[in-house]
C-alpha positions in Angstrom: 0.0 0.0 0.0 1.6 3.3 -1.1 1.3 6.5 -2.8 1.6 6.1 -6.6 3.7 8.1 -8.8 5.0 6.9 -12.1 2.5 5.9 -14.9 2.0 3.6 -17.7 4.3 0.5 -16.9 6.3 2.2 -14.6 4.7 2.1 -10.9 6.8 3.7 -8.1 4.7 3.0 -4.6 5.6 5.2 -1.6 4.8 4.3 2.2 6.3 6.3 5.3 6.8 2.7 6.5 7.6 0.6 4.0 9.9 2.8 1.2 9.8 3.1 -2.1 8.6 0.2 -4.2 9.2 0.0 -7.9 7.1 -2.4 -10.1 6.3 -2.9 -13.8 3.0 -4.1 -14.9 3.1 -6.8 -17.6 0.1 -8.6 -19.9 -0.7 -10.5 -16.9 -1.4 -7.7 -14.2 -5.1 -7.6 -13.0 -6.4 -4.1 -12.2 -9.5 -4.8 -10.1 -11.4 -1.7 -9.1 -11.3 0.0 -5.3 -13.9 -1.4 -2.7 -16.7 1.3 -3.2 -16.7 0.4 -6.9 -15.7 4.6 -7.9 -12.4 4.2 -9.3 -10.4 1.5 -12.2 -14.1 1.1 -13.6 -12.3 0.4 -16.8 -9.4 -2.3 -16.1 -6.4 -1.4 -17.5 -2.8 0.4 -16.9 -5.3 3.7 -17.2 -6.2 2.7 -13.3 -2.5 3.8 -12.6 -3.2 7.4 -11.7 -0.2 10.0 -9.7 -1.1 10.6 -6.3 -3.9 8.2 -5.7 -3.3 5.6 -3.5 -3.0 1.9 -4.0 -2.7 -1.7 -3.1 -0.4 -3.8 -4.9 0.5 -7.5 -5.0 4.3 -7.7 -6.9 6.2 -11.4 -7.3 10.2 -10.8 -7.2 11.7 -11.9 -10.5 15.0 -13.9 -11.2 16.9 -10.6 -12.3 15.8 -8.6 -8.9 13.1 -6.7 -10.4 9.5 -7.0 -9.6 6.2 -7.6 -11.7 2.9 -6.2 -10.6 0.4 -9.2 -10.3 -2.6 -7.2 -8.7 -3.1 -3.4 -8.9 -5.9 -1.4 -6.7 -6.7 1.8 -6.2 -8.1 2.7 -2.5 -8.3 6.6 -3.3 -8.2 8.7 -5.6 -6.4 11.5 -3.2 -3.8 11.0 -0.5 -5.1 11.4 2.9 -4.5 9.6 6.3 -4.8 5.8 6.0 -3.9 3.6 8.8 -3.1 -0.4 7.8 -3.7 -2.7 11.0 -4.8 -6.1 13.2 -8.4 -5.1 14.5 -8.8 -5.8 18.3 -12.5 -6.2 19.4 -13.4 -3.8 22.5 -15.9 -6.1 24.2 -19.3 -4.5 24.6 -18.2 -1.3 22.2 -20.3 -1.0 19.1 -18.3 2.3 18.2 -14.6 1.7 19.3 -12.3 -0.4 17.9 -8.4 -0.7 18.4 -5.6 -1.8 15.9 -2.5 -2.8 15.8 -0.4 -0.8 13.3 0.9 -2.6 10.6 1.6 0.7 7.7 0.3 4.2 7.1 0.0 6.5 4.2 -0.3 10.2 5.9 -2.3 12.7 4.1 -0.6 15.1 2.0 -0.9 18.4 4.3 -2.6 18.3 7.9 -1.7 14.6 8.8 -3.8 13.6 11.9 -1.1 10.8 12.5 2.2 11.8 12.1 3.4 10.5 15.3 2.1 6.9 14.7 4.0 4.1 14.2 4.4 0.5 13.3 3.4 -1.7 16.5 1.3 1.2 18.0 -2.2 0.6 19.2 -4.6 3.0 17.7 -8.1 3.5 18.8 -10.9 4.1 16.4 -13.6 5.8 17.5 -16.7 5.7 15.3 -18.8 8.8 14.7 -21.2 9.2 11.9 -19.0 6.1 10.3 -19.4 5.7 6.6 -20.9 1.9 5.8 -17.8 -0.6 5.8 -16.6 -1.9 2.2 -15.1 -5.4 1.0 -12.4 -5.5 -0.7 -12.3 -8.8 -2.4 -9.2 -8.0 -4.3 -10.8 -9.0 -7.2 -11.9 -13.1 -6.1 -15.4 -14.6 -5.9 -15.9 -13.9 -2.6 -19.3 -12.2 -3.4 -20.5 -15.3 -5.0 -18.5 -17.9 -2.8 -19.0 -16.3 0.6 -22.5 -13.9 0.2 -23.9 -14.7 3.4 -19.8 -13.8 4.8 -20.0 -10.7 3.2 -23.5 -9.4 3.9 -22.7 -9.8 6.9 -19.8 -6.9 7.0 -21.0 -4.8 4.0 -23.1 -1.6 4.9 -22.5 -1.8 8.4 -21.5 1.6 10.4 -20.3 -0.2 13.8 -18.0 -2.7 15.5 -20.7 -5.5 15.3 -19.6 -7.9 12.2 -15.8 -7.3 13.4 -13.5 -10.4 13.3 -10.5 -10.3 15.8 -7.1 -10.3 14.6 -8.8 -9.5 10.6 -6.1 -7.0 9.0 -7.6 -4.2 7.3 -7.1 -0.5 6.2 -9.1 2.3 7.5 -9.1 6.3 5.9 
């Protein structure tokens, strides 16, 4: 998960905690589209867009470099984004804690500058968008419907899974 810069092949990917990846895409990339279904509507190397940020899944070649297998958009701006392992706070439909595992800080007026990998962060949830899936692209919708009903469209702590890594903006 990173900033990207770069375009058409090329990918760089930039994390505060993880460096600077570089990546090339090749005929067998997938470009699946982000979780609220807004952004890579289209699948190709046009999903690669500056400044968004994005998941990737890259396999290390023989010759050191590294081929893009999945590509993802998450947003289409940089702002705070916080990567962790969810801990359940029994009997709290609105606070969650996570363990965190990578951050992408938002371009100007970061709320989480400070934070760091390993730190327990406490979400609080106020007015909370509806959760999305991100099925990176799998059946999961078709395999697992009654699995994902369950966690789609909800606003609170209720369908949470200990020790289930996700990111949260």
């Amino acid at each position: 998960m990173g900033v990207v810069s770069g375009s058409g092949q090329n990918v760089t990917l930039t994390s505060q905690t993880r460096g600077t990846l570089i990546a090339l895409t090749t005929s067998s990339t997938v470009f699946d589209p982000d979780p609220s279904g807004t952004l890579c509507l289209s699948p190709s190397s046009t999903c690669i867009v500056a400044n968004q940020v994005a998941s990737v899944d890259a396999i290390l070649n023989s010759d050191g470099t590294l081929s893009i297998q999945e590509f993802e958009p998450l947003l289409s701006a940089q702002q705070d984004v916080v990567e962790g392992i969810v801990a359940v706070n029994p009997g709290s439909l609105t606070q969650f804690t996570i363990v965190t595992t990578d951050k992408i800080q938002a371009a100007t007026n970061t709320l989480i500058g400070g934070l760091k990998v390993g730190d327990l962060l406490t979400v609080n949830l106020v007015n909370a968008n509806p959760f999305l899936v991100d099925t990176k692209g799998l059946m999961i919708r078709q395999s697992f419907a009654g699995s994902v009903s369950n966690f789609t469209n909800f606003n609170n702590t209720q369908p949470f899974i200990p020790g289930r890594r996700s990111p949260f903006t």
